[in-house]
N, C-alpha and C positions, 0 to 999 in steps of 0.2 A: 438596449435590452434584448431585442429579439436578434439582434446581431450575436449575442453571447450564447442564448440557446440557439441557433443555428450553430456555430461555430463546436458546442458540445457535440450536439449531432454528430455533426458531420467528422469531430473526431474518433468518435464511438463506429462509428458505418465503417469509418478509416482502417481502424484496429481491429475491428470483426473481418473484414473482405482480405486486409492485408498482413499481418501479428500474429504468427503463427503459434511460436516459440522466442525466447528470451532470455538473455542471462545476467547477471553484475550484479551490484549490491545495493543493498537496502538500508540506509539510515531512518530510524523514527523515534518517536518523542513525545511520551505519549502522556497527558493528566491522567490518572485513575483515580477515581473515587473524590475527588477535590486536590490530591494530589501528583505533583508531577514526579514522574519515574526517571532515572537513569537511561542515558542516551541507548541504543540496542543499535549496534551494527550485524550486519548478516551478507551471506553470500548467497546468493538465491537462480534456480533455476525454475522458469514456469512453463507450463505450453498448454496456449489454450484449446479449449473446445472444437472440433471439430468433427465433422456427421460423418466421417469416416473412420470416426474411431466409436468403440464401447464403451472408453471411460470418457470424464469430463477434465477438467482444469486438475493441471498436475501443478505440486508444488515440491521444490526440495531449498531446505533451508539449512545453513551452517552458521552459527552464531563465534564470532568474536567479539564482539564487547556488547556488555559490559563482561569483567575477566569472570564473575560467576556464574556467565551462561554459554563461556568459552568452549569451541569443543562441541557443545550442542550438537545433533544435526536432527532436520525431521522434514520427514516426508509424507506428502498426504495425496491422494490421487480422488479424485471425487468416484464412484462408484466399484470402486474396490477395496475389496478387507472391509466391507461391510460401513463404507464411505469414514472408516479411522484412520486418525494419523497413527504413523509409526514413528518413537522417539527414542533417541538414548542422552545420555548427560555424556559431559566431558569430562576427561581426566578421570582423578579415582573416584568417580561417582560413573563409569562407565562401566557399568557391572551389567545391564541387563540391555534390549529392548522393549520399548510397552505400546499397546496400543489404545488409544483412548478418541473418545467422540471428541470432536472439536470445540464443542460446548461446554463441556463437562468445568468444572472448577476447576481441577488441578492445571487440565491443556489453556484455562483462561489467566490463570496465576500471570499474573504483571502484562497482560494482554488486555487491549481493551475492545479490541475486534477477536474473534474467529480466523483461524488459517484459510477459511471459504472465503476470506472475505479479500485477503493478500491480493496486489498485483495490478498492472495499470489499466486494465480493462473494466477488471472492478472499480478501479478510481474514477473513472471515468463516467461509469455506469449511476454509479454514489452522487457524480456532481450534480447530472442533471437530473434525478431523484431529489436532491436536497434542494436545486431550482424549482422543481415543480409542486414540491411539499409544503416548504418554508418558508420559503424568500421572498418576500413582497420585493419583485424589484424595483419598481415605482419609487419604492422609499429608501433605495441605496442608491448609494456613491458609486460607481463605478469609472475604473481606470484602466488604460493600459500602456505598460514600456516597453518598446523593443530593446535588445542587446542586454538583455540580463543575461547570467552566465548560471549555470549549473552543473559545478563539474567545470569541462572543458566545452560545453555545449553550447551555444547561444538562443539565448529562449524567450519568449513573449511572455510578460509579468501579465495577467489579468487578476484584479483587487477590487476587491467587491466588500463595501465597508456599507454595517448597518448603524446609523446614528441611534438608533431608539432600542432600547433593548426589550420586544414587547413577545405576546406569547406566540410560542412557534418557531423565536430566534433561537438560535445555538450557536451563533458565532458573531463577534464584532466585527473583524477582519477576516477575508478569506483570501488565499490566493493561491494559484494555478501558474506555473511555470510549463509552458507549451513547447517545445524544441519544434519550432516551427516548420523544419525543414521534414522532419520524418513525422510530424502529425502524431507526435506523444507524450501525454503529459509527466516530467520530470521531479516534480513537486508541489507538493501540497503542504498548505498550512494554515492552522484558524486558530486566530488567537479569542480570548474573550475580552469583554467589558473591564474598564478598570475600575476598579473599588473605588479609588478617589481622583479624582481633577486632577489632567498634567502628569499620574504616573503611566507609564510604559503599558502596553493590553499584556497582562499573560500569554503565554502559549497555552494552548488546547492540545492539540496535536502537529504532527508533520510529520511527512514523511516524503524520504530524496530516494530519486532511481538514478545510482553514477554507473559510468563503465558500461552503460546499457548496449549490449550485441544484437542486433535482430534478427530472427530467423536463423537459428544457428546449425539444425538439422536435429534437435534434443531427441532422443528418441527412449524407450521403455525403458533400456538399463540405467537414465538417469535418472529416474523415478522408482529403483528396487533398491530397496536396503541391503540386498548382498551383495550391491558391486561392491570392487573388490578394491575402488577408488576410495569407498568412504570407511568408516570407523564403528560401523554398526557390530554391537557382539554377538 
């Protein structure tokens, strides 16, 4: 157990000191409301935080699937434009750009997180929060596999199974795909409790980082709506 929160840590220390910027795509999968949503693929660039910059965590996102959120793109910069995303739809629904709080209803529409909350630093950030909030570990299962695959990657499975579903839990199974070699976590996913004996846990959520580049040199224009790269009107 304490072998799993050091190794969080020291992921997190890993990703702050080294993870500048980043790019590739984003599969997730997400329950809302008791119901599970349609798969979301996305093409995503972030770059985090840094004390020599004035803004915070950039995010630029390009949705292909699912095909009605095709097209998509939206970009949000923490402390700029008054910390809003900027968004436009695809195809003939590509008529405007809008700016909107990230909480607001419409920017949560089939989202179960916030755009603040996107990106593997936040994931990372999320896990051992959710270690130190929730998780009696004492009363989990924990396991772990080398040579899992994610992507083209090879990654250490860590699986954190709650037998008891008591107050405070929020997931049955949890697990952390870690690409061992660059010290970042590739996916996530929590499934829940199953309703009856012998059937499969639900998914909860997950969400995969493929194609991931590190440090790529991302710089302001990949985070402005008028490059002349994207499709903003």
């Amino acid at each position: 157990m304490a072998e799993l929160i050091e190794l969080a840590q020291s992921m997190l220390a890993h990703m702050r000191a080294n993870v500048h910027d980043y790019r590739g795509t984003l599969v997730k999968h997400e329950r809302i409301g008791g119901k599970l949503g349609e798969e979301t693929r996305m093409e995503f660039k972030i770059r985090n935080p840094l004390a020599s910059r004035t803004t915070g965590l950039s995010v630029y996102l390009k949705f292909s699937e699912p095909r009605s959120a095709r097209g998509r793109e939206v970009i949000w910069v923490d402390g700029r434009d008054d910390s809003q995303l900027i968004a436009h739809e695809g195809g003939f629904l590509n008529l405007l750009r809008v700016q909107l709080a990230p909480n607001s209803s419409l920017a949560m529409l089939g989202n179960k997180y916030p755009i603040t909350e996107v990106g593997m630093l936040r994931l990372a950030e999320k896990l051992i929060e959710k270690i130190d909030r929730g998780v009696d570990l004492s009363q989990c299962l924990i396991e772990t596999r080398e040579q899992q695959m994610v992507g083209d990657r090879p990654c250490r499975l860590i699986q954190v199974t709650q037998p008891q579903s008591v107050p405070g839990a929020d997931f049955y199974i949890a697990q952390v795909f870690l690409d061992t070699q660059r010290q970042i976590p590739l996916r996530y996913a929590a499934f829940l409790w199953p309703e009856r004996p012998g059937e499969p846990p639900p998914l909860e959520e997950e969400y995969t980082y493929l194609d991931v580049e590190l440090n790529v040199g991302l710089s302001d224009s990949d985070f402005d709506p008028d490059n002349p790269s994207y499709n903003y009107p």
